[in-house]
C-alpha positions in Angstrom: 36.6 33.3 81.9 39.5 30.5 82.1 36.8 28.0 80.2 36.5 30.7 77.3 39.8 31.8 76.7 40.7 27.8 76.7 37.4 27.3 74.2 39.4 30.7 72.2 42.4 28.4 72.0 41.5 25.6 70.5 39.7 26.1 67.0 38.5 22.5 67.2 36.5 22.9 70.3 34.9 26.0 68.3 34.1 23.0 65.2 32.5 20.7 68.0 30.1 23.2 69.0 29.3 24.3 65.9 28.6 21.0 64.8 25.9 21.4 67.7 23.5 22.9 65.4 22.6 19.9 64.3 20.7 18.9 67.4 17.3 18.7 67.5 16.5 20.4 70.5 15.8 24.2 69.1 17.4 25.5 73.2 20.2 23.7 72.5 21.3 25.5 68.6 19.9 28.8 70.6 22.4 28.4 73.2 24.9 27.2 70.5 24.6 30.2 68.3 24.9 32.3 71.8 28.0 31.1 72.5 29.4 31.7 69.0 28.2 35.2 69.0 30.3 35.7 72.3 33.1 33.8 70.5 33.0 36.1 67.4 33.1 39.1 69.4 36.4 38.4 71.2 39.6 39.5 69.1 40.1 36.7 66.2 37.2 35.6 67.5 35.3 35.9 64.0 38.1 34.4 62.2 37.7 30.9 64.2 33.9 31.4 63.4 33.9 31.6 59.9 36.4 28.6 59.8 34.3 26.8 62.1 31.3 27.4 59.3 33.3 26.2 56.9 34.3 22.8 58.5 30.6 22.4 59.5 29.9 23.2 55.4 32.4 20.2 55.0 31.2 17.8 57.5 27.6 17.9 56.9 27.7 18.7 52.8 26.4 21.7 52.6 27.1 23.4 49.2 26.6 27.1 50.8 28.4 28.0 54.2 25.5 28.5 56.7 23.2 27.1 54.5 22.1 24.2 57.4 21.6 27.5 59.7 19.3 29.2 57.2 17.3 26.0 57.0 16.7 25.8 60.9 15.8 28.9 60.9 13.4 28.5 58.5 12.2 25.8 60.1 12.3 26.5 63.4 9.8 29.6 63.5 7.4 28.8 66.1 10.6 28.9 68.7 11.1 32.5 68.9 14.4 32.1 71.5 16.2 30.1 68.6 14.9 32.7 66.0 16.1 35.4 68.0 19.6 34.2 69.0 20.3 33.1 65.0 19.3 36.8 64.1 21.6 37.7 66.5 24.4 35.5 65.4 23.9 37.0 62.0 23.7 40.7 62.8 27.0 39.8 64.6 28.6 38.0 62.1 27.8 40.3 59.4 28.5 43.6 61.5 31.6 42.7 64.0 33.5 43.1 60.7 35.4 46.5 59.9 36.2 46.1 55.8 32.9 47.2 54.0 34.0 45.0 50.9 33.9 41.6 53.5 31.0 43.0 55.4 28.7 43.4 51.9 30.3 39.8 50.9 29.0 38.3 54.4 25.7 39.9 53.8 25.4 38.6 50.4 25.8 35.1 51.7 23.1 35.4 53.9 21.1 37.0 51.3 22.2 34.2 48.5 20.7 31.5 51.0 17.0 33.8 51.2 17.3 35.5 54.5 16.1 38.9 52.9 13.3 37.4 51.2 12.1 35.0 54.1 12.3 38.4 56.1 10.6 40.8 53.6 8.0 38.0 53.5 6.9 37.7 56.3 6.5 34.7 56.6 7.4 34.1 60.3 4.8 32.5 62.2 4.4 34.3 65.8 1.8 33.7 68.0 
């Protein structure tokens, strides 16, 4: 409890971890995006994710926000732990927010960077 609420406090810890999705190990961004889902859930909690999103958009030149989380999870369909806590993430993300005009705006960006599509595809590859 003490290490979270000092992870809450310090936005830049929130950016370091964030920046963790870009390891290669597909437990590692699982347990990542776990932890940011429990961040996001916490009062002003989603606030300090979307900004971390947006300096990981900054760091690593992305031109969308979550567009380097979109790819891995593209990519990453044979681990079904990783795809299950980034659709977890999202669902969180997206939903954990009480205006309707920012929740259909947080949906769009996932939908702008092919998540419904991949999804109505089918295109996941489960064994």
């Amino acid at each position: 409890k003490s290490g979270f609420s000092l992870v809450m406090n310090h936005p830049a810890c929130v950016n370091e971890i964030t920046l963790s999705l870009n390891n290669k190990n597909a437990r590692t961004k699982a347990l990542v995006l776990e932890l940011l889902a429990a961040v996001c859930l916490v009062r002003g909690g989603h606030d300090i994710i979307l900004a971390a999103f947006d300096n990981f958009k900054e760091v690593c030149g992305e031109k969308n926000r979550f567009e380097k989380l979109m790819e891995y999870f593209r990519n990453e369909d044979t681990n079904i732990d990783f795809m299950v806590a980034c659709m977890q993430f999202i669902n969180i993300v997206v939903h954990s927010v009480e205006n309707m005009n920012f929740r259909v705006f947080l949906q769009y960006e996932f939908t702008h960077l092919g998540l419904d599509h991949y999804l109505e595809v089918g295109d996941l590859h489960c064994p």
